[in-house]
C-alpha positions as CSV (number, residue, x, y, z in Angstrom):
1,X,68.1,105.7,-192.4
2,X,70.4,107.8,-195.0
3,X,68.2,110.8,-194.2
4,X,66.5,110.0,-191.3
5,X,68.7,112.6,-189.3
6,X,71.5,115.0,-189.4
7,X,72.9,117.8,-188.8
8,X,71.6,120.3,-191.3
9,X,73.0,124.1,-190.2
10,X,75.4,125.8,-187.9
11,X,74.7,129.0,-187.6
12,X,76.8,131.6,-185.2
13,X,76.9,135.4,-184.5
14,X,79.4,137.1,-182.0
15,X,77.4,139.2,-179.8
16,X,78.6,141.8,-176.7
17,X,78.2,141.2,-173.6
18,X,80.1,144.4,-172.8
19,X,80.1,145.8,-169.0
20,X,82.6,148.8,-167.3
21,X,82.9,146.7,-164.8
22,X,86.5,144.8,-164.4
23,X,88.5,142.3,-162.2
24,X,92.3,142.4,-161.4
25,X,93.4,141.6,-164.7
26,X,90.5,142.9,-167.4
27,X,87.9,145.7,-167.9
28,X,85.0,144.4,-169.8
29,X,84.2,147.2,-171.6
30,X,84.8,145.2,-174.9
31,X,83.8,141.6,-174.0
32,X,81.9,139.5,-176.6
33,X,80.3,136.1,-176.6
34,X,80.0,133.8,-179.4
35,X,76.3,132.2,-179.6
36,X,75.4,129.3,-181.9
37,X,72.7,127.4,-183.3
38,X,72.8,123.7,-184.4
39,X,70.0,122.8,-186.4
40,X,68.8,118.9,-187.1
41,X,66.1,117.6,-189.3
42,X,64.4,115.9,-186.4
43,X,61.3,116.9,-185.7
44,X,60.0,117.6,-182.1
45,X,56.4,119.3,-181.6
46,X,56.5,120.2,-185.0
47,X,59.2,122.3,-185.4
48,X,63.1,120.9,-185.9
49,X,65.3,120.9,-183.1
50,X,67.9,123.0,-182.5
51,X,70.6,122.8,-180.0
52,X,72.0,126.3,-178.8
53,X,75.4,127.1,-177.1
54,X,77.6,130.2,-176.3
55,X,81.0,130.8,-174.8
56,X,81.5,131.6,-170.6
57,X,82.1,135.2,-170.1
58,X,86.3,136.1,-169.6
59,X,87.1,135.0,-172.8
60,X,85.7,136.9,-176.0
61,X,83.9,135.0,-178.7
62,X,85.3,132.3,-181.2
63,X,83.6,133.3,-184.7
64,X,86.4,133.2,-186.7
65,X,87.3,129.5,-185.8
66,X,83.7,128.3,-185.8
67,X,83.0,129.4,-189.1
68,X,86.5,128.5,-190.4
69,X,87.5,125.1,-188.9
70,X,84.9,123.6,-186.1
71,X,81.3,124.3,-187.9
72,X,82.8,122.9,-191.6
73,X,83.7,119.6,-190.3
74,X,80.5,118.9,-188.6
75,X,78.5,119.4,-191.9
76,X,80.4,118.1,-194.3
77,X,80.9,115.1,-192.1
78,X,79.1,111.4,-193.1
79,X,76.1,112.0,-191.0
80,X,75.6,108.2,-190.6
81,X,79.2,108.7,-188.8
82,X,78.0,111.0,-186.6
83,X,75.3,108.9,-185.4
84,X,75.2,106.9,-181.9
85,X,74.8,103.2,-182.6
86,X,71.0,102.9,-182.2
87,X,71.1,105.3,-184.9
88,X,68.1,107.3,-183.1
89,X,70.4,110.1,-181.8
90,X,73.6,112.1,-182.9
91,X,76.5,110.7,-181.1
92,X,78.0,114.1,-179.0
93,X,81.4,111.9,-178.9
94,X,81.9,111.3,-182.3
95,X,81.2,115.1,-183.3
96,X,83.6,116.1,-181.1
97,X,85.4,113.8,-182.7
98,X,84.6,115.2,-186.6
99,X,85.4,118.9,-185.1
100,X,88.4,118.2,-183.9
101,X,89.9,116.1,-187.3
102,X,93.4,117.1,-188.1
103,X,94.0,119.2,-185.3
104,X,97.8,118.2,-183.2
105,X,97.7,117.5,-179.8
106,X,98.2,121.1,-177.3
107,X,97.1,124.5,-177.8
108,X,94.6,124.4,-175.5
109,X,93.5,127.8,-175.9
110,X,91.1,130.0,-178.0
111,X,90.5,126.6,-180.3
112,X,88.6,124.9,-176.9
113,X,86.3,127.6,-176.0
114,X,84.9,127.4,-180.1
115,X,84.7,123.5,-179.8
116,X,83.2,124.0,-176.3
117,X,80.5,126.1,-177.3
118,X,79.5,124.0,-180.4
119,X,79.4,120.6,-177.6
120,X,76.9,122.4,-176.0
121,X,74.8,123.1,-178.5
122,X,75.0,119.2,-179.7
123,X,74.5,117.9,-176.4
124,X,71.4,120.3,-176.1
125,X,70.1,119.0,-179.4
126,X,71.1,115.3,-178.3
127,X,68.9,115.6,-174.9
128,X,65.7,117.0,-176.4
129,X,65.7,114.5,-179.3
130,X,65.4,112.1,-176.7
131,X,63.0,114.5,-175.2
132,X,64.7,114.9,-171.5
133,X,66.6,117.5,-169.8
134,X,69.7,117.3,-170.1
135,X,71.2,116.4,-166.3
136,X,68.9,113.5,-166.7
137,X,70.4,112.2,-170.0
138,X,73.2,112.3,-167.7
139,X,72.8,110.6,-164.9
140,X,71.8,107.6,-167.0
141,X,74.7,107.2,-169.4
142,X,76.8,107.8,-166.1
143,X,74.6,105.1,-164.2
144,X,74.2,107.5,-161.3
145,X,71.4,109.1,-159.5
146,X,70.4,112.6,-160.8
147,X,69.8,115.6,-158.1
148,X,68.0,118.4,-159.6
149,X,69.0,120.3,-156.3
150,X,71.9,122.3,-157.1
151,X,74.4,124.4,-155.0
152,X,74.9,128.1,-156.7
153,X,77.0,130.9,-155.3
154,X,76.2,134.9,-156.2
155,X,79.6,136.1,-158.4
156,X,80.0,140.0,-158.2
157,X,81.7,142.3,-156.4
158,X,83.9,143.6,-159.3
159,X,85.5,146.7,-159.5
160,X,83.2,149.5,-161.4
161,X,83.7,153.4,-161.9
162,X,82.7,155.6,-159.0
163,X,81.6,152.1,-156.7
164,X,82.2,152.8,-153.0
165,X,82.1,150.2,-150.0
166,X,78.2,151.1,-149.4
167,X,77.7,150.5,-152.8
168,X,79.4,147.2,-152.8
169,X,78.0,146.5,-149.5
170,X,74.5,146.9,-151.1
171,X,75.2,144.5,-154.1
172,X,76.1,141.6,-151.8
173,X,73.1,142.3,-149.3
174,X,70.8,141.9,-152.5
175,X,72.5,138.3,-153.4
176,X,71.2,137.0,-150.0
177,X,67.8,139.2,-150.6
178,X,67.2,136.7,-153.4
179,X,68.4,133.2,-151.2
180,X,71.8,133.2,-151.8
181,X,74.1,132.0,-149.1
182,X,77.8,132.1,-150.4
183,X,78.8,135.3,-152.8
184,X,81.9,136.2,-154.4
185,X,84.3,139.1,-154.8
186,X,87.1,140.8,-156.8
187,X,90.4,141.7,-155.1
188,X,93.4,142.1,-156.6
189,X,92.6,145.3,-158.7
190,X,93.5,148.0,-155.8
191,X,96.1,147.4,-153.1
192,X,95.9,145.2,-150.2
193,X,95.3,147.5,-147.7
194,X,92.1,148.5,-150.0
195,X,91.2,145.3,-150.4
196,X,91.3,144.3,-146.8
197,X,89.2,147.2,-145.9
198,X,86.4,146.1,-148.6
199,X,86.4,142.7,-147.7
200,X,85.7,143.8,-143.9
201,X,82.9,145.6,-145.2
202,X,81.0,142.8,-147.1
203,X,81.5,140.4,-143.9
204,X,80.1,143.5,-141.5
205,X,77.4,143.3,-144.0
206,X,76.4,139.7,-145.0
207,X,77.6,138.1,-141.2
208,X,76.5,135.0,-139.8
209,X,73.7,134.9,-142.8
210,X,76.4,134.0,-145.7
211,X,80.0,133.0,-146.5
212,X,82.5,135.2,-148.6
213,X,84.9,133.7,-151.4
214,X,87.8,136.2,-153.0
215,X,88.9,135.9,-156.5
216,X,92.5,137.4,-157.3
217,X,92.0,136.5,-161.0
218,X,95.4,135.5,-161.4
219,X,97.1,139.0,-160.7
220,X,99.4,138.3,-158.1
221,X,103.1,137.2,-158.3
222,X,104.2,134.9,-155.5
223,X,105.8,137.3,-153.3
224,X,101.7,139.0,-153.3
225,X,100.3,136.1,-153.5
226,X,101.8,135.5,-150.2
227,X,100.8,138.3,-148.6
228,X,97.4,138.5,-149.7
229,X,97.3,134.6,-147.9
230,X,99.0,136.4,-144.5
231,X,95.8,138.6,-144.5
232,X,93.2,136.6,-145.9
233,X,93.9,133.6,-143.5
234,X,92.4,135.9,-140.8
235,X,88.9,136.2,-142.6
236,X,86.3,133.1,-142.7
237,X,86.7,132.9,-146.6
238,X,84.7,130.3,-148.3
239,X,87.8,130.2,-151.0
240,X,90.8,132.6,-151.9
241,X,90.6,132.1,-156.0
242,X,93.4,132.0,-158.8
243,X,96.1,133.7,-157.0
244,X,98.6,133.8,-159.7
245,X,99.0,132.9,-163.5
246,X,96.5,129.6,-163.7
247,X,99.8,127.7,-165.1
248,X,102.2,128.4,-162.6
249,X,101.4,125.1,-160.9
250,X,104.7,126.0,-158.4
251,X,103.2,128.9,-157.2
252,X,100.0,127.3,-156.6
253,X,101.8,124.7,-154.6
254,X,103.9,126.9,-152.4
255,X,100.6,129.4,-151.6
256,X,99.0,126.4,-149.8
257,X,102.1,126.4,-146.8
258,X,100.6,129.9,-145.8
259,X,96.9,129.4,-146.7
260,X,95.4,126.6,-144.7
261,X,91.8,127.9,-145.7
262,X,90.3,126.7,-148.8
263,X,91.1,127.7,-152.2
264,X,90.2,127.7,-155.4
265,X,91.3,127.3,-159.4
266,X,90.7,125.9,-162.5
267,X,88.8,128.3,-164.6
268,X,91.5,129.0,-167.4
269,X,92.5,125.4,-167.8
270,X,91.3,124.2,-170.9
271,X,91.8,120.5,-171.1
272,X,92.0,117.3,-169.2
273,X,95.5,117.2,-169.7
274,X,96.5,120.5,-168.0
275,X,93.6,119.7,-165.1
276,X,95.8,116.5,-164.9
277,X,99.0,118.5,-164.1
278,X,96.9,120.9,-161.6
279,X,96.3,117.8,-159.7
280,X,99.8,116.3,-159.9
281,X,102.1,119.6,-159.6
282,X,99.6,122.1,-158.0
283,X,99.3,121.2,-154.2
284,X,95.6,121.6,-154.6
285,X,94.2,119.2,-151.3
286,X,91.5,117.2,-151.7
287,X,89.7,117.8,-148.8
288,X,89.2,121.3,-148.9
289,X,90.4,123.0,-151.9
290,X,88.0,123.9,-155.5
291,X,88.1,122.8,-158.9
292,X,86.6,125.5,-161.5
293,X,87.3,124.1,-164.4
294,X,84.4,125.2,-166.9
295,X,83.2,123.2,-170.0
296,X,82.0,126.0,-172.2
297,X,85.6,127.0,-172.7
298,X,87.6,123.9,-172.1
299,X,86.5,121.5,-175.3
300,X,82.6,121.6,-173.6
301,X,81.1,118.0,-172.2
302,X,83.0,115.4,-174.1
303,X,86.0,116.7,-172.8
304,X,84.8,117.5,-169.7
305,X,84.2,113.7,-168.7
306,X,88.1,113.0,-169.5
307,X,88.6,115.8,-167.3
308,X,86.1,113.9,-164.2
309,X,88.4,110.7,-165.0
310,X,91.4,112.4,-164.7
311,X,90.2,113.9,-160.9
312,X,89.0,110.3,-160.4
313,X,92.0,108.7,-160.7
314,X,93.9,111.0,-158.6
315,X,91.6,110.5,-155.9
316,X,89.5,113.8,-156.2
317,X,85.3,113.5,-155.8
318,X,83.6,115.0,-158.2
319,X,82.2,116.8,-156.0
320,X,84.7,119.5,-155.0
321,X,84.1,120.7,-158.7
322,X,82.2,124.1,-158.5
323,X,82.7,125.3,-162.7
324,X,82.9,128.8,-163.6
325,X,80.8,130.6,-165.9
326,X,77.7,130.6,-164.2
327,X,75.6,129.1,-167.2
328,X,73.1,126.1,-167.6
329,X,75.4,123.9,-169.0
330,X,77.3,123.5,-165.8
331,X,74.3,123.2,-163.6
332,X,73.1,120.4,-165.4
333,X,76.3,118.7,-165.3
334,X,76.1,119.3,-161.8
335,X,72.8,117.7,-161.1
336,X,73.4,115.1,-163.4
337,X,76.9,114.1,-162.4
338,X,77.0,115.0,-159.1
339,X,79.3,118.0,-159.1
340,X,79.3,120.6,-155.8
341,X,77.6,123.3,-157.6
342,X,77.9,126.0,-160.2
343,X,78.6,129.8,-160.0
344,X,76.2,132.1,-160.7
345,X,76.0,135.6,-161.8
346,X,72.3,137.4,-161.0
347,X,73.4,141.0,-162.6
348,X,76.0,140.5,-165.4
349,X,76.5,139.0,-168.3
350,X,72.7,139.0,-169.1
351,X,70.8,137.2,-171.3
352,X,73.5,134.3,-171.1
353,X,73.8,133.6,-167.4
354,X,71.4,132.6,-164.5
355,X,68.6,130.1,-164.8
356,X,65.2,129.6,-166.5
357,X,62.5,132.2,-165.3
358,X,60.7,129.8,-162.7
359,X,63.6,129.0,-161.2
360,X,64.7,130.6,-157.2
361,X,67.5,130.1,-155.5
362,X,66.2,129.3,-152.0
363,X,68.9,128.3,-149.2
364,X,71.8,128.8,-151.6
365,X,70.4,126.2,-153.8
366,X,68.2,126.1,-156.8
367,X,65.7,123.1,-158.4
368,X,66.3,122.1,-161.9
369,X,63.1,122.0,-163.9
370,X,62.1,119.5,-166.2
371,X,62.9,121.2,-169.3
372,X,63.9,118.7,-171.8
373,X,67.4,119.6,-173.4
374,X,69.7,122.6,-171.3
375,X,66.4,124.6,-170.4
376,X,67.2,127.5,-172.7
377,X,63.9,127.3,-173.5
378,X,62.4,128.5,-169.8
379,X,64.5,132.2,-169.9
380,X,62.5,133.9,-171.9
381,X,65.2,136.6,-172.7
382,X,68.0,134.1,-174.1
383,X,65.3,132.1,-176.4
384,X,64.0,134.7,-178.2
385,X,67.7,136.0,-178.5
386,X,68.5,132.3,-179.5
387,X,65.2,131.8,-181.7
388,X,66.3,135.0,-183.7
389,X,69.9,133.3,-185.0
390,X,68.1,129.9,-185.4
391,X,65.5,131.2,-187.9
């Protein structure tokens, strides 16, 4: 057993994922995602397995403190320690646990989204040494019923050079070309009167066939925030996202005594301890509001459970979590754990977003296939992108 397995490389590059689109807070022109390879000495179809990961999109990539800290401590770990206790499989807990040796309690910020993209990489080499997909692996160490039927909503509508209301009008008729039935928006970045007049124009486009969500991405103060809510509340929104700064819980709070409509947070909270204080300081309402909290940059899976326990014991479903991010890690989780659905992002951020090649969203919902691991392996664009840093 001394050798029988372990982790034997970590290997990352940081890679753009640069776009001139931008939101009401960033331009993308610069964005970068870090992309990492785990490799094992187990053996599958005659080739080792490797688990792959990479960082959301919003946040840039995380080479330095991979290389530096969070890779290190996961090879020159015991590997018998890093085992589960069958000793057939690498424990995803107890890396987490290695990576995250000697490191004090709080800052929850760039240091989650490097440990969150090496969890997924584990857990993706975790699920195809035991030779299932990974929402499947799931279910069973949850002891719940797997759904490989997954909600997904379109994400777009950002703000882009020389991009009028036809032209935005034509992007969100093309999300429910392709079977979806909720799609997604930037406001924020031009003023309200703007914004109101580009919202009307989606809805006159997409009507009775789909639902519109808005994302403020944080921009607004409370005094905006409030007025945006005044206006909004007159539109059939699917959510109003992340009005104001994700931390300013009392903002938050106040918003929902002139927004009855559903709305929507979580993205840039980055552990189970300030989901916790969401829930507890926030006025987010369980029976209509969203939870977005996203794995790949909040600590990744093993973290991510804490963060289910935490909504759990406040009296949340899992179900009213829809993560951000838009990649396969979170649509897994979804059909494994039971989550309401995953964000998706059909034009941006490729190779790293969307879902294997044989997959369609049909109804505003897609079928996970049977890939064993994530499933990077059926997007024939990201594996071969993934297959390059692995060898």
């Amino acid at each position: 057993m001394e050798n029988a397995m372990r982790i034997v490389d970590v290997r990352e590059i940081t890679q753009p994922i640069s776009s001139p689109i931008r939101n009401a807070y960033i331009d993308f022109t610069k964005m970068t995602t870090s992309l990492v390879a785990v490799v094992t000495d187990v053996v599958r179809d005659g080739r080792p397995v490797v688990g792959y990961g990479f960082n959301s999109n919003g946040r840039y990539g995380q080479g330095g403190l991979i290389r530096e800290r969070f890779a290190p401590r996961l090879l020159e770990a015991d590997p018998k320690s890093l085992l589960n206790e069958a000793g057939d499989n690498i424990d995803p807990d107890k890396a987490w646990a290695a990576m995250m040796a000697n490191e004090k309690p709080g800052g929850h910020g760039e240091r989650s989204v490097a440990v969150g993209t090496l969890d997924m990489a584990i857990w993706d080499a975790v699920a195809k040494i035991a030779e299932k997909p990974l929402f499947r692996l799931l279910a069973e160490r949850h002891g719940r019923e797997a759904n490989p039927r997954v909600f997904v909503y379109a994400a777009g509508g950002y703000y882009y050079p020389g991009k009028d209301d036809d032209a935005l009008r034509a992007e969100m008729r093309s999300y429910l070309d392709r079977g979806y039935n909720v799609v997604k928006m930037k406001i924020g970045g031009a003023p309200l009167t703007d914004d109101r007049r580009r919202i009307e124009a989606v809805l006159a486009e997409i009507g009775s066939q789909a639902q519109l969500a808005v994302d403020a991405n944080g921009r607004f103060d409370l005094e905006t925030a409030i007025a945006y809510a005044k206006a909004l509340r007159d539109y059939p929104l699917f959510w109003y996202e992340e009005a104001g700064d994700p931390l300013d819980f009392a903002l938050q709070s106040a918003l929902a005594e002139f927004y009855p409509g559903p709305m929507a947070t979580g993205e840039n909270l980055f552990s189970h301890q300030d989901a916790r204080n969401l829930l507890r300081y926030g006025g987010m309402r369980p029976d209509r509001d969203w939870l977005q909290f996203d794995c790949a940059l909040s600590y990744g899976l093993c973290e991510y459970t804490r963060t289910l326990e935490a909504l759990r014991v406040a009296g949340w479903g899992w179900d009213r979590c829809i993560p951000h991010g838009g990649h396969q890690m979170s649509l897994n989780i979804a059909a494994g754990l039971g989550l309401g659905g995953n964000e998706s992002y059909p034009d941006l951020f490729q190779p790293y977003g969307g879902f294997p090649d044989s997959v369609r969203v049909e109804n505003g919902h897609v079928t996970m296939p049977e890939l064993p691991g994530i499933g990077f392996e059926g997007k024939a664009d990201l594996i071969s992108v993934m297959r390059d840093l692995a060898s």
